[in-house]
C-alpha positions as YAML, in Angstrom:
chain: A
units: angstrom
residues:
- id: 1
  name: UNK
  ca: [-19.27, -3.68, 26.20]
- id: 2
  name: UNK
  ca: [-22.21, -6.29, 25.83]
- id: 3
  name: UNK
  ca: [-24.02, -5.51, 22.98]
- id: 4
  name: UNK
  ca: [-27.65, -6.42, 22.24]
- id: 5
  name: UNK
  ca: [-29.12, -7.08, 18.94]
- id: 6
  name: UNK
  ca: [-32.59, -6.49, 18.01]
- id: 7
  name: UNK
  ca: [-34.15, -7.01, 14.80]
- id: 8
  name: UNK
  ca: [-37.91, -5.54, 14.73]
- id: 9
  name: UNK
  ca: [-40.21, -7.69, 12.26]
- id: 10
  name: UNK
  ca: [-44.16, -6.44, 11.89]
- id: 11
  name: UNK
  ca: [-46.40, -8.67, 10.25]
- id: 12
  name: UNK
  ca: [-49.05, -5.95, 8.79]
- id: 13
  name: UNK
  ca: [-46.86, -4.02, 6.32]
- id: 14
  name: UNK
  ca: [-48.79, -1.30, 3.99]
- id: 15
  name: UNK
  ca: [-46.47, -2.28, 0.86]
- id: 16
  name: UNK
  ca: [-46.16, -6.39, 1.59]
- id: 17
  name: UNK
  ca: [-47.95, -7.80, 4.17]
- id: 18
  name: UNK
  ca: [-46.33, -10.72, 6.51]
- id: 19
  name: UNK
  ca: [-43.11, -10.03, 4.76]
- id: 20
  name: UNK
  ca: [-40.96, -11.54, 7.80]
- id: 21
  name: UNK
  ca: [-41.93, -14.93, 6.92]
- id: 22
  name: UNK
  ca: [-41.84, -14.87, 3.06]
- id: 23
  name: UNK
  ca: [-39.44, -17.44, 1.14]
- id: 24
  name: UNK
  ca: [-35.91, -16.14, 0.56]
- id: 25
  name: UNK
  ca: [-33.70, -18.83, -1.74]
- id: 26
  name: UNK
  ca: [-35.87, -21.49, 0.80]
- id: 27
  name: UNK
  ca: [-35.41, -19.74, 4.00]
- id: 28
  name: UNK
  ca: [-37.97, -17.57, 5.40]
- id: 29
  name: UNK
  ca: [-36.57, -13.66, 5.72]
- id: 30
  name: UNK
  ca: [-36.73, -13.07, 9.27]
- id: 31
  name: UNK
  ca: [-34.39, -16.86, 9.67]
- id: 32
  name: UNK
  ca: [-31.94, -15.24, 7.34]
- id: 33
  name: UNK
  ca: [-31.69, -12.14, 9.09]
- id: 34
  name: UNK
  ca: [-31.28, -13.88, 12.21]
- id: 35
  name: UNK
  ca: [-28.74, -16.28, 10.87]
- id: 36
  name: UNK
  ca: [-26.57, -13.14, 9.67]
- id: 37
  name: UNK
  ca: [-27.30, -11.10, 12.73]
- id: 38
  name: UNK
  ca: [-25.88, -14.58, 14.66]
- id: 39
  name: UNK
  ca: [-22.69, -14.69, 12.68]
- id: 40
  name: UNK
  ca: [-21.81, -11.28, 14.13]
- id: 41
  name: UNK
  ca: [-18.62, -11.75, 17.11]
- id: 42
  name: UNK
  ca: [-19.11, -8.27, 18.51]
- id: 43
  name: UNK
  ca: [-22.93, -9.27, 19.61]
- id: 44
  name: UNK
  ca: [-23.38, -10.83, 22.92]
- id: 45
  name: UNK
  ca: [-27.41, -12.08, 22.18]
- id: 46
  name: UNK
  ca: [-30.05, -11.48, 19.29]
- id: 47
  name: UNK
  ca: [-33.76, -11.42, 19.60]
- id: 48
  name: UNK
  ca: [-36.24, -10.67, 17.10]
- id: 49
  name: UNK
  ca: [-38.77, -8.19, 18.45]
- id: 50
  name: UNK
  ca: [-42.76, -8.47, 16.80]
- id: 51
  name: UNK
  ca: [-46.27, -7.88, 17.37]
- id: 52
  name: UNK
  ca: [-47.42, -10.79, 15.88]
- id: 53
  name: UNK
  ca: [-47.62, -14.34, 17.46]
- id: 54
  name: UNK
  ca: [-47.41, -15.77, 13.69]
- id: 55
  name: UNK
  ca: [-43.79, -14.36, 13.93]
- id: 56
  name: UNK
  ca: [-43.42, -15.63, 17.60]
- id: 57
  name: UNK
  ca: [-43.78, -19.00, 16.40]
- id: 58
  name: UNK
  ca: [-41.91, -19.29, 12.82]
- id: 59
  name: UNK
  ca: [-38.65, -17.81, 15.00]
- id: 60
  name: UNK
  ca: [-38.52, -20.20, 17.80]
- id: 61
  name: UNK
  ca: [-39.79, -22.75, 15.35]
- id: 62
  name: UNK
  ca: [-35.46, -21.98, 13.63]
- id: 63
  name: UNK
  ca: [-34.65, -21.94, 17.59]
- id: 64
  name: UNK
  ca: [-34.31, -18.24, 17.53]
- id: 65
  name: UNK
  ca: [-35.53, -15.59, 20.27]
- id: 66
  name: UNK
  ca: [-38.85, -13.27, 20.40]
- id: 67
  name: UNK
  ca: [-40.15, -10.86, 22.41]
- id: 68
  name: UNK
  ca: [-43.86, -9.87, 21.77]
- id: 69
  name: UNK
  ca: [-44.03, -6.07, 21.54]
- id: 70
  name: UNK
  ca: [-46.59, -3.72, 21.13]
- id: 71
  name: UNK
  ca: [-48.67, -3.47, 17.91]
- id: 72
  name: UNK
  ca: [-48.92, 0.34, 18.40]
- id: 73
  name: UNK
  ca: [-45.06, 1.55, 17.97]
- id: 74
  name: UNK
  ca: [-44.90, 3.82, 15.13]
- id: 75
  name: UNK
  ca: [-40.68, 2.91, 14.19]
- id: 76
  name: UNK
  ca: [-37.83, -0.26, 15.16]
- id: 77
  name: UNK
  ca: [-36.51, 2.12, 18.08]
- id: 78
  name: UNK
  ca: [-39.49, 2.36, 20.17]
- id: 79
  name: UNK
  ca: [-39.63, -1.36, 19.59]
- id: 80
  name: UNK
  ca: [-36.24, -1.82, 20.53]
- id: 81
  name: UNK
  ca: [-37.10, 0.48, 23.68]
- id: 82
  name: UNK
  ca: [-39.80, -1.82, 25.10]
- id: 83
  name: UNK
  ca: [-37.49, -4.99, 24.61]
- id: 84
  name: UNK
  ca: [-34.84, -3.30, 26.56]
- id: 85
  name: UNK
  ca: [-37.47, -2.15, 29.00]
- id: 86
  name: UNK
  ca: [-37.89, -6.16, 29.14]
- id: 87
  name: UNK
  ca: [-35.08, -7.91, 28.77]
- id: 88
  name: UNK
  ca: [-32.00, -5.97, 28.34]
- id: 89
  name: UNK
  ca: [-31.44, -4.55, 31.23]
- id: 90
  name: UNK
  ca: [-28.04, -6.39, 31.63]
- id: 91
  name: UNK
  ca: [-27.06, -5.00, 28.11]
- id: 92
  name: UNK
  ca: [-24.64, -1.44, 27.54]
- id: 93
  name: UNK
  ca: [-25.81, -0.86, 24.07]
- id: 94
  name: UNK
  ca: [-28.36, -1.93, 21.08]
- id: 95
  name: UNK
  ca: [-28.11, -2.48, 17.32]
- id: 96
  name: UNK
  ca: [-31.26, -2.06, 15.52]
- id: 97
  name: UNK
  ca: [-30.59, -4.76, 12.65]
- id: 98
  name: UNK
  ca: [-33.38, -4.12, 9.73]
- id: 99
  name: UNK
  ca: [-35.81, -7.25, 9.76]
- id: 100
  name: UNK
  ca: [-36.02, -7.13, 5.68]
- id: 101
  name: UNK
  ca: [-32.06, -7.08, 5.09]
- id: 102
  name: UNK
  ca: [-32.09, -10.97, 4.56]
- id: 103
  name: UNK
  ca: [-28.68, -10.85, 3.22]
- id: 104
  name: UNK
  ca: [-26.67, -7.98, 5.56]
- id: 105
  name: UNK
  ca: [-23.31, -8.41, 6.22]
- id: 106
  name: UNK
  ca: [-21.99, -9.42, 9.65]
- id: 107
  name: UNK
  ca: [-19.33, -7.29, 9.63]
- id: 108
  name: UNK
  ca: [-21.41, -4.38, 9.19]
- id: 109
  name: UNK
  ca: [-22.54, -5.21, 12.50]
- id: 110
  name: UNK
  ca: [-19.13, -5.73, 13.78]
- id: 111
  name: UNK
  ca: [-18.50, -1.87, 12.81]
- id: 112
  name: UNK
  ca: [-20.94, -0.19, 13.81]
- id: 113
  name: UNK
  ca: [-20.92, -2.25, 17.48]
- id: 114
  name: UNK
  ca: [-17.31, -0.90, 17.35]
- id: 115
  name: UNK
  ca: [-18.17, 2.50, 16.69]
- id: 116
  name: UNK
  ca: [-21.23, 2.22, 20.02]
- id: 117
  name: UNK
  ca: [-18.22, 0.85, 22.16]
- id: 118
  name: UNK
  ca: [-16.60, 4.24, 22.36]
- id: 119
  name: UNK
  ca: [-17.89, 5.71, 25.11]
- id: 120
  name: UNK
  ca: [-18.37, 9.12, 23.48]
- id: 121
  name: UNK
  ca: [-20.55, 8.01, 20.69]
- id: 122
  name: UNK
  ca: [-24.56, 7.91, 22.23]
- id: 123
  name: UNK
  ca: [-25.65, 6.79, 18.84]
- id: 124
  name: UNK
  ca: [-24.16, 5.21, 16.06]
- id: 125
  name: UNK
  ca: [-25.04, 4.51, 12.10]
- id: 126
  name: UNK
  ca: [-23.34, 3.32, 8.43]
- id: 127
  name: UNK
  ca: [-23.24, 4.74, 5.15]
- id: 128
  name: UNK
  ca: [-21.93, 4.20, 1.63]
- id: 129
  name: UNK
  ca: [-20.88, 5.61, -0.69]
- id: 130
  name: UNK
  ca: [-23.48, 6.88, -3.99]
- id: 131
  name: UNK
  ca: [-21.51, 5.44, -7.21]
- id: 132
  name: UNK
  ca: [-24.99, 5.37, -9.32]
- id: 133
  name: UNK
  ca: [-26.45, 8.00, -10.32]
- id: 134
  name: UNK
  ca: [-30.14, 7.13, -10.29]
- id: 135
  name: UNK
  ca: [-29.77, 6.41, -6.60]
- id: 136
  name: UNK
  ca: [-28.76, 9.26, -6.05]
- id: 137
  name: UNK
  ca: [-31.61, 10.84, -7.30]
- id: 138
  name: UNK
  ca: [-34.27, 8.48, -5.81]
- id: 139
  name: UNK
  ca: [-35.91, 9.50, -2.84]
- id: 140
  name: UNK
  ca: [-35.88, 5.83, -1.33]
- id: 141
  name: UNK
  ca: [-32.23, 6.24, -0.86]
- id: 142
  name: UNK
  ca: [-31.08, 8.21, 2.12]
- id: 143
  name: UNK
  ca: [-28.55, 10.78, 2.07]
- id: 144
  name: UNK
  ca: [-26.42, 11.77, 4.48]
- id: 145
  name: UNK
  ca: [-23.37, 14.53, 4.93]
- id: 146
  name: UNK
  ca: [-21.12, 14.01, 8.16]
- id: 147
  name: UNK
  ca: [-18.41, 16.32, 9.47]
- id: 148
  name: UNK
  ca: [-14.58, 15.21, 9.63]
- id: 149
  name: UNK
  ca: [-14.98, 13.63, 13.03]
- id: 150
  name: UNK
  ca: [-17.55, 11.63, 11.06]
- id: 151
  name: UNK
  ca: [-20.89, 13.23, 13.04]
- id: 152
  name: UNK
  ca: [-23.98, 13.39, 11.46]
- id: 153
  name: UNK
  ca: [-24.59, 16.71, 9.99]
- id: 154
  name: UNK
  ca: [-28.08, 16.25, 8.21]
- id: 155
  name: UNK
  ca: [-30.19, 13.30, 6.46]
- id: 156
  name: UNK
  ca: [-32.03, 13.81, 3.21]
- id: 157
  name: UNK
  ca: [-34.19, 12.00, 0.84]
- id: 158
  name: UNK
  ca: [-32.45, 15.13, -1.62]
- id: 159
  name: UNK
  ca: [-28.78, 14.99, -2.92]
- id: 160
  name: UNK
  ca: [-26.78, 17.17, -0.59]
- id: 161
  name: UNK
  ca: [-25.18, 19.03, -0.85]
- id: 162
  name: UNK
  ca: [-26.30, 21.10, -4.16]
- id: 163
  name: UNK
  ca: [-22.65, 21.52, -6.09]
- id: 164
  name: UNK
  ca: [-22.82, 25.27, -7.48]
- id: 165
  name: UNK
  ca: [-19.48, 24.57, -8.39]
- id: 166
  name: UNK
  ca: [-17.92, 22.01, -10.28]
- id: 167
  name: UNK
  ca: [-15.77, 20.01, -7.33]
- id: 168
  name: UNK
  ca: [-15.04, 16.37, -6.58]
- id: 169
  name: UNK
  ca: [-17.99, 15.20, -4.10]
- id: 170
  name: UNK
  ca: [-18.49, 11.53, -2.72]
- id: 171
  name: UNK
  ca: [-22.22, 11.68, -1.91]
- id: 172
  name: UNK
  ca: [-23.16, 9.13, 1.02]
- id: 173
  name: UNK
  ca: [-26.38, 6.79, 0.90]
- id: 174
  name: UNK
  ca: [-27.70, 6.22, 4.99]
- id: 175
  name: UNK
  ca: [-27.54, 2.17, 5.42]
- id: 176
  name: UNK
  ca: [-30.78, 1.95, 7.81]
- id: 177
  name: UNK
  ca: [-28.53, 0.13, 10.77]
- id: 178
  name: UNK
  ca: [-28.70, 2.31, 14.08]
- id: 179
  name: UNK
  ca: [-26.02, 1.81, 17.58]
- id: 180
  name: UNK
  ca: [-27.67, 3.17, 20.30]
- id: 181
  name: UNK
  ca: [-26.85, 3.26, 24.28]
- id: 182
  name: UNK
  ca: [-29.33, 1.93, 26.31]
- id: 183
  name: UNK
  ca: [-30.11, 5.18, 28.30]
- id: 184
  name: UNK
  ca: [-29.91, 7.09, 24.89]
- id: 185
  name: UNK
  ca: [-31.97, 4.58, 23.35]
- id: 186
  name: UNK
  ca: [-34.72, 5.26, 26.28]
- id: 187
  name: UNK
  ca: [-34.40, 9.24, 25.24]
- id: 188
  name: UNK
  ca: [-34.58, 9.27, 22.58]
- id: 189
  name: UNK
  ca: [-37.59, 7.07, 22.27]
- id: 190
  name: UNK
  ca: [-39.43, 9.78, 24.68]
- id: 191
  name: UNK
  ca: [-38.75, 12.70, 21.90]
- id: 192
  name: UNK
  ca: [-41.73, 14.05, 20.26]
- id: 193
  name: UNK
  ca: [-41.42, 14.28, 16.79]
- id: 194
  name: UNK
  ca: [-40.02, 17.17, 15.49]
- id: 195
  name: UNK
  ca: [-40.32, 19.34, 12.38]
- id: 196
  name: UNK
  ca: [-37.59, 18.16, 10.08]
- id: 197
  name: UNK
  ca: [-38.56, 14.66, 10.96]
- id: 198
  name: UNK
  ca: [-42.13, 15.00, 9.71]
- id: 199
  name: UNK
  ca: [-40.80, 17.26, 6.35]
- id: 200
  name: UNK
  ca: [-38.72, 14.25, 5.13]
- id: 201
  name: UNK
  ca: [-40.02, 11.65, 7.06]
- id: 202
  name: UNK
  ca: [-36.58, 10.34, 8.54]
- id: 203
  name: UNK
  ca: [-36.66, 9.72, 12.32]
- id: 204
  name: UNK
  ca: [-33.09, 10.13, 12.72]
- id: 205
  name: UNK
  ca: [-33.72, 14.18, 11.84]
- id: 206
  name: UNK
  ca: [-35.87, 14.05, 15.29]
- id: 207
  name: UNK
  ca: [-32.51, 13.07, 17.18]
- id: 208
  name: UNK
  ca: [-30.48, 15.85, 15.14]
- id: 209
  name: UNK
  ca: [-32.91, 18.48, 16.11]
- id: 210
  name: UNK
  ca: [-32.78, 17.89, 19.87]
- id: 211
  name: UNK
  ca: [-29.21, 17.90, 19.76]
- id: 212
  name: UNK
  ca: [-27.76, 14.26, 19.66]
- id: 213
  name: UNK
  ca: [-24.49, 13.11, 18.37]
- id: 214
  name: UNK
  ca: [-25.15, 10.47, 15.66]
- id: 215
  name: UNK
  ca: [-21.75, 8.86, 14.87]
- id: 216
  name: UNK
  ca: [-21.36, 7.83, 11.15]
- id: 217
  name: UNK
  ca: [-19.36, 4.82, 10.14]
- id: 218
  name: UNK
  ca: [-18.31, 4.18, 6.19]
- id: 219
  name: UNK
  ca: [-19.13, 0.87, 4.52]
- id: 220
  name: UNK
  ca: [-18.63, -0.32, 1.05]
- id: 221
  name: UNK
  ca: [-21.01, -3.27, 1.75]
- id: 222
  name: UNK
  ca: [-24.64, -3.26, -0.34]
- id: 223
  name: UNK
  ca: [-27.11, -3.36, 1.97]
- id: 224
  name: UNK
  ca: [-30.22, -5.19, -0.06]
- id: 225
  name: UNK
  ca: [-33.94, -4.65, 1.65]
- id: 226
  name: UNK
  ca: [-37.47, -6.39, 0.53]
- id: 227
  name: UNK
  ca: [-40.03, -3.60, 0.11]
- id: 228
  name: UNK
  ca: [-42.00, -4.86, -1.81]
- id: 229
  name: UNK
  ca: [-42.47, -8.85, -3.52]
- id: 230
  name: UNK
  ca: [-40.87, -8.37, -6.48]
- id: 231
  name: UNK
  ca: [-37.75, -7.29, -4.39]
- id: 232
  name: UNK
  ca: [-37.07, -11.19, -3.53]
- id: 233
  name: UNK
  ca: [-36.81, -11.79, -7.18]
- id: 234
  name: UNK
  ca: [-34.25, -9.46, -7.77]
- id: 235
  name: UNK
  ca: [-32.30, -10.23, -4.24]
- id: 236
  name: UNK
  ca: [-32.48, -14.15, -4.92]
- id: 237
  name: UNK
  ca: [-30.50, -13.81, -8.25]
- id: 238
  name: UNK
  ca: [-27.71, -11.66, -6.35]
- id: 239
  name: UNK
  ca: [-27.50, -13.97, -3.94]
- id: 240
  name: UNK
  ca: [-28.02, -17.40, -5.57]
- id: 241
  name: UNK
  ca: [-27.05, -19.97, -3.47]
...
């Protein structure tokens, strides 16, 4: 299967604006990510998809690939839609990599490509296991409970399930990496939003509701994201190089 991957990078965030080209241990953020993304066997091309020409220029300035995108898309997936509409028509499948995971894993990549290959699965994700407990508390970090063929069952901000009784439970925090078909991809980007989406504010409830299979894979690789500035403090001491 030839697999594209596309990393969506605005400039205007709310929370850290032009965050895609801030300093990471001397490397801008959106170079890392691409550099990572890169190192990944089961990709077959990687492109960074913006709406800013600032961005444009920094990537091919590291020799990577952009595609100029609409300033208007409201999430990564209707990004990724118009750079398929573009350029990937040769391509079976797309990974949405997060543009402000500087540090992900290339094998993550590797599994969840694995887990698009199959050609039941129209959409694919990761998730890992909750071992702290504030985490699992915090709203910023994404539940998620899956069924034993490992399908999506629901997505939270809220630990779920509630334990009424006193049983062993390994809760599951969503790692923001989505697999998606390209015909899927194009479907899904067409939904309207839908009720539990806009409750909790979690797109992926908008492909649950209209009846998609989301295929969950299990990691126990971090996944560390920049929100906000101070984030790069705390992600260059893990990662000291």
């Amino acid at each position: 299967m030839k697999i594209l991957g596309i990393i969506p990078a605005r400039f205007g965030s709310t929370r850290f604006e032009g965050k895609p080209l801030a300093l990471i241990n001397g490397k801008m953020m959106i170079q890392r990510v691409f550099e990572q993304a890169r190192k990944a066997t089961k990709l077959a091309d990687v492109v960074v998809a913006t709406d800013d020409e600032r961005i444009v220029h920094a990537v091919e300035g590291f020799g990577g690939k952009a595609v100029m995108t609409s300033a208007d898309h409201k999430s990564g997936t209707d990004r990724c839609r118009e750079v398929v509409e573009k350029i990937g028509r040769d391509f079976d499948a797309v990974i949405n990599i997060q543009g402000d995971e500087p540090y992900i894993n290339p094998l993550q990549i590797n599994q969840i490509a694995e887990l698009i290959s199959d050609d039941d699965t129209p959409l694919a994700s990761l998730c890992k296991p909750i071992k702290d407990e504030d985490e699992l508390k915090s709203p910023n970090a994404v539940k998620v409970v899956f069924d034993k063929n490992g399908k999506a069952l629901y997505f939270s901000r809220f630990a779920i399930p509630y334990l009424r009784n006193k049983v062993e439970h390994i809760y599951y925090k969503h790692i923001g990496i989505y697999a998606y078909k390209c015909d899927v991809l194009k479907e899904v980007a067409a939904l309207p939003q839908s009720g539990l989406e806009l409750a909790e504010s979690l797109e992926q409830l908008r492909w649950l509701e209209n009846g998609y299979t989301v295929r969950m894979g299990v990691t126990e690789f971090e996944s560390y994201s920049v929100d906000v500035p101070d984030d790069i403090l705390k992600i260059e001491k893990v990662f000291k190089e």
